[in-house]
Steps between C-alpha positions, in 0.01 A plus 500: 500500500496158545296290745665216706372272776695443794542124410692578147781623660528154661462301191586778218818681683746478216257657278378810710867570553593487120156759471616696808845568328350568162300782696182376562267579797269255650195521734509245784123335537504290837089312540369715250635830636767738367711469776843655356706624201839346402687757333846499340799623647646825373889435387700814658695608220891461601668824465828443304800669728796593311795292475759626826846389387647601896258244646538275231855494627468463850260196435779287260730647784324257751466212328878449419626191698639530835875379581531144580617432866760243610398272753712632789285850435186332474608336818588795678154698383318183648682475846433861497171491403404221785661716764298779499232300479571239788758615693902477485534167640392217287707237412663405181369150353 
């Protein structure tokens, strides 16, 4: 194990990281004392799930386009939109 002082990982950072992904441990020395130890992060293994056609389905499912609405409709969805929110009466431009 490695020892590193607590101003290297100011002015060395891009190196400890490259060590620290290779696997390497370090101890942390902070005015002459041992103050820590930098260890690597263990990489959970990803479990591979099997392929599920059904949900494979359902997912293209909702991602085909949605029907294009005329303006009247869009209209319509917007005055009705605005009245629940606000109220019947609100006047039209």
């Amino acid at each position: 194990m490695k020892y590193i002082k607590s101003t290297d990982l100011r002015y060395k950072t891009s190196s400890i990281v490259s060590q620290l992904r290779d696997g390497e441990s370090f101890y942390l020395i902070h005015r002459s004392e041992v103050v820590g130890e930098i260890v690597p992060r263990k990489k959970d293994k990803q479990v591979n799930k099997p392929f599920d056609p059904v949900a494979f389905k359902e997912f293209l499912e909702g991602l085909k386009p949605v029907p294009h609405l005329t303006d009247e409709e869009r209209e319509r969805n917007y005055r009705k939109h605005f009245e629940k929110k606000y109220g019947k009466y609100i006047s039209r431009r």
